[in-house]
C-alpha atoms as a printed R data frame, in Angstrom:
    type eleno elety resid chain resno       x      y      z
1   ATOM     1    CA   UNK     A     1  14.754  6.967 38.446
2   ATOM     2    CA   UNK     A     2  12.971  9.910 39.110
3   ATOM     3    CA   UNK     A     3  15.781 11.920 37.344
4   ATOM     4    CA   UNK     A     4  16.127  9.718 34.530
5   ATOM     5    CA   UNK     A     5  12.190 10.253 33.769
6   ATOM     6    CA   UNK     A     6  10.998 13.017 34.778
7   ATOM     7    CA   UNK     A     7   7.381 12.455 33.127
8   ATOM     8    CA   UNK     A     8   6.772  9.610 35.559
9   ATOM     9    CA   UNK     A     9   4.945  9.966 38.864
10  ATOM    10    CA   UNK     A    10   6.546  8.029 41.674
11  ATOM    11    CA   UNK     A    11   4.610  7.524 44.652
12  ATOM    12    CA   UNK     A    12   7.287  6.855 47.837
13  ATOM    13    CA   UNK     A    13   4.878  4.493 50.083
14  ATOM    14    CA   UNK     A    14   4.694  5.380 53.650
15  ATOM    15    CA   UNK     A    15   5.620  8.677 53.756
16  ATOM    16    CA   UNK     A    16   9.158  6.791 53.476
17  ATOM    17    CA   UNK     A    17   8.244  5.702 57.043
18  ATOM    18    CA   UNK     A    18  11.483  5.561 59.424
19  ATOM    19    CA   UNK     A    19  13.294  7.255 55.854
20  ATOM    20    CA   UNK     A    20  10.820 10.056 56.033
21  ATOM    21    CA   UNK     A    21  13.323 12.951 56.098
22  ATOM    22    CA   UNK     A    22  15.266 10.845 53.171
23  ATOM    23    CA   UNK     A    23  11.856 10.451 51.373
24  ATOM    24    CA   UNK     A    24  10.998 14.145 51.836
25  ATOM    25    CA   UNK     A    25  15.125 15.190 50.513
26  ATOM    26    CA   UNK     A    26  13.979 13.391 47.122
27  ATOM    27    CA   UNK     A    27  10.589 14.749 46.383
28  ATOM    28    CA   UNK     A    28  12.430 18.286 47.440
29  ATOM    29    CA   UNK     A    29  14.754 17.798 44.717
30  ATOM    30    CA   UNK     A    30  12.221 15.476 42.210
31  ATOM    31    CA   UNK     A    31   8.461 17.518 41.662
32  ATOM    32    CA   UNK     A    32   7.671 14.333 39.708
33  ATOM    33    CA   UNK     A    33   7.712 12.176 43.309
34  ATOM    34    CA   UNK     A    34   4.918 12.239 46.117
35  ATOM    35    CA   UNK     A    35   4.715 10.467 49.391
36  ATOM    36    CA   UNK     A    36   1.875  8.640 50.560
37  ATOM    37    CA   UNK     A    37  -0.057  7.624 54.413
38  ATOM    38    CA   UNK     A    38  -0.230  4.344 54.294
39  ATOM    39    CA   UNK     A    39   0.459  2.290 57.435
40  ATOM    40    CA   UNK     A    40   0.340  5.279 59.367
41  ATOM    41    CA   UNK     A    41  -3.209  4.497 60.650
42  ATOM    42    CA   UNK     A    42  -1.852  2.193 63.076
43  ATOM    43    CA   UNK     A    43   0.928  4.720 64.443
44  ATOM    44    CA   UNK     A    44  -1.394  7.574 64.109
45  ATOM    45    CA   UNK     A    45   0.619  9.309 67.032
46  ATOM    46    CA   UNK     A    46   1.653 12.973 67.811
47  ATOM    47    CA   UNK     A    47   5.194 12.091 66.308
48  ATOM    48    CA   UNK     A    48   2.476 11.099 62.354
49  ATOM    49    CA   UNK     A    49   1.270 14.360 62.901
50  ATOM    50    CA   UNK     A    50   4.626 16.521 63.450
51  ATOM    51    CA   UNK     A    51   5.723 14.842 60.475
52  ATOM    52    CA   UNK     A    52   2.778 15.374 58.089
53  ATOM    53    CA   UNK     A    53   3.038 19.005 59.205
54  ATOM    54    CA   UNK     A    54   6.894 19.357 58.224
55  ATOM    55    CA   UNK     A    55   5.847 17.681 54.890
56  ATOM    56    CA   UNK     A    56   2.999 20.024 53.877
57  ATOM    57    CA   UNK     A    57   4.964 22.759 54.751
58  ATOM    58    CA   UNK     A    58   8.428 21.694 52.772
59  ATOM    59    CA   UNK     A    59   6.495 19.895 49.954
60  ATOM    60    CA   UNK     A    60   3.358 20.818 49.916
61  ATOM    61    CA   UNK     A    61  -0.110 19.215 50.765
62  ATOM    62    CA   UNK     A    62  -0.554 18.843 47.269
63  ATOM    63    CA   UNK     A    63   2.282 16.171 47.260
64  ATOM    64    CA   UNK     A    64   0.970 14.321 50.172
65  ATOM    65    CA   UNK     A    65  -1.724 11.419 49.263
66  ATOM    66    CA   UNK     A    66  -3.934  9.331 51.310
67  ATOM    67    CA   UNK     A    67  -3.141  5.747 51.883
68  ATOM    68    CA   UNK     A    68  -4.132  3.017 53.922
69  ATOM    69    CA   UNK     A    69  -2.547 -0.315 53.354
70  ATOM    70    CA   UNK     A    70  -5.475 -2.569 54.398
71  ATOM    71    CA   UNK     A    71  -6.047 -4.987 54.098
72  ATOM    72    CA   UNK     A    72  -2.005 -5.650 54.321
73  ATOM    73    CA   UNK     A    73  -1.566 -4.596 58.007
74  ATOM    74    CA   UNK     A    74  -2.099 -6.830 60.753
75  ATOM    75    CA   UNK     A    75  -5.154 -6.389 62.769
76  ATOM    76    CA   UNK     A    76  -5.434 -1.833 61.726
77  ATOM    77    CA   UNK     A    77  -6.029  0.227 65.486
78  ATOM    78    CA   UNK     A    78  -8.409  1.978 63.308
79  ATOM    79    CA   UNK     A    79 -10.726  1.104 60.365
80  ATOM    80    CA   UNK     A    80 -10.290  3.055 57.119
81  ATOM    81    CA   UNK     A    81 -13.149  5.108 58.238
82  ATOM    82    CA   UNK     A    82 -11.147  5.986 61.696
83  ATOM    83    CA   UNK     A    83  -7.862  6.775 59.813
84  ATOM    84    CA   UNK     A    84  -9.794  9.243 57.918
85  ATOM    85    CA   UNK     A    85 -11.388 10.993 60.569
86  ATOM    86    CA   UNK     A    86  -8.073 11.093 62.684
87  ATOM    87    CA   UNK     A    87  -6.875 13.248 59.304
88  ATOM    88    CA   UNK     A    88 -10.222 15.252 59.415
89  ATOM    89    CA   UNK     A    89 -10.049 15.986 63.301
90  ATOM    90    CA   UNK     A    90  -6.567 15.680 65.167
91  ATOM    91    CA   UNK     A    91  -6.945 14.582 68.345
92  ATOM    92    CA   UNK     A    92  -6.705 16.951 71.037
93  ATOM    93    CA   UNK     A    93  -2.747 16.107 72.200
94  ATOM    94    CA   UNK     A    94  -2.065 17.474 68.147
95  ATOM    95    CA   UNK     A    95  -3.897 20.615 68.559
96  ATOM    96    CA   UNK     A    96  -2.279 21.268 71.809
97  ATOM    97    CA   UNK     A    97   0.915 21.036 70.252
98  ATOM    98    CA   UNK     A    98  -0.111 23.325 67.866
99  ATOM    99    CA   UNK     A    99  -0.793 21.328 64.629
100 ATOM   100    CA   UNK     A   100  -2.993 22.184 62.479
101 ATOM   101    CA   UNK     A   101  -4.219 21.523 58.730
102 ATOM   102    CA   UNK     A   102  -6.170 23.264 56.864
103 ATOM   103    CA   UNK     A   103  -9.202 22.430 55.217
104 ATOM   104    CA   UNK     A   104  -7.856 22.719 51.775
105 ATOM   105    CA   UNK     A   105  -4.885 20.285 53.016
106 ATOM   106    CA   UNK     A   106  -6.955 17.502 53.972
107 ATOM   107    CA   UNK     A   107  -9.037 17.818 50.966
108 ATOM   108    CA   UNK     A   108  -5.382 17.220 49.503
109 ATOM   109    CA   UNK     A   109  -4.485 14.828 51.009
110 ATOM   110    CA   UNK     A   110  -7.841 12.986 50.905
111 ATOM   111    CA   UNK     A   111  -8.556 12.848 47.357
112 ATOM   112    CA   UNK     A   112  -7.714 15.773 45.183
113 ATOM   113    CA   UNK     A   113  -4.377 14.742 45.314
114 ATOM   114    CA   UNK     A   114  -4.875 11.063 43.723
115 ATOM   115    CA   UNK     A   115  -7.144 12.350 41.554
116 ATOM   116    CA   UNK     A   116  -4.640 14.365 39.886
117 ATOM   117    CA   UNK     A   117  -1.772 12.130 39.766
118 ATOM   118    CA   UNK     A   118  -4.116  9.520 38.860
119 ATOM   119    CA   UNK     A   119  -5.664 11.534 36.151
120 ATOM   120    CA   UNK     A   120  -8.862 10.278 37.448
């Protein structure tokens, strides 16, 4: 699909979730195709973090866009307002490990990102 129209903008929910590295092949190959956060809030591990890393740095931040999912998750570990924040300010396990964003990444990943693919 994202061959066949290459004017459309595809947004792959869930950074692909357990088909990250599958989601991540086809917006390598497809500029037109972005991944998005949602449901992650609730798994908002060290393992999120490695991956979001990996995907700024092959794609891009700028092909990265916030999502949340509520209200379709069962019972979120962390309001909309805590996912956000947990992108802001990794917890201290992340920045051990040496991951870091920058401030023009979350900004990104935030909202500039949706804006533009939104054309909002």
């Amino acid at each position: 699909m994202a061959a066949d129209f290459p004017d459309l903008k595809i947004i792959l929910a869930h950074l692909g979730f357990g088909w990250w590295e599958e989601a991540m092949s086809v917006a390598m190959m497809k500029p037109n195709v972005y991944l998005d956060t949602a449901a992650w809030g609730n798994y908002c591990t060290l393992h999120f973090y490695r991956i979001l890393r990996t995907l700024c740095d092959v794609l891009g931040s700028e092909r990265i866009l916030f999502g949340s999912d509520w209200p379709i998750t069962p019972k979120p570990l962390l309001s909309e307002a805590g996912w956000v924040e947990k992108l802001r300010n990794p917890p201290e396990e992340v920045r051990a490990a040496g991951i870091s964003f920058s401030q023009g990444e979350v900004e990104n990943i935030l909202g500039k990102n949706a804006a533009r693919v939104l054309e909002l």
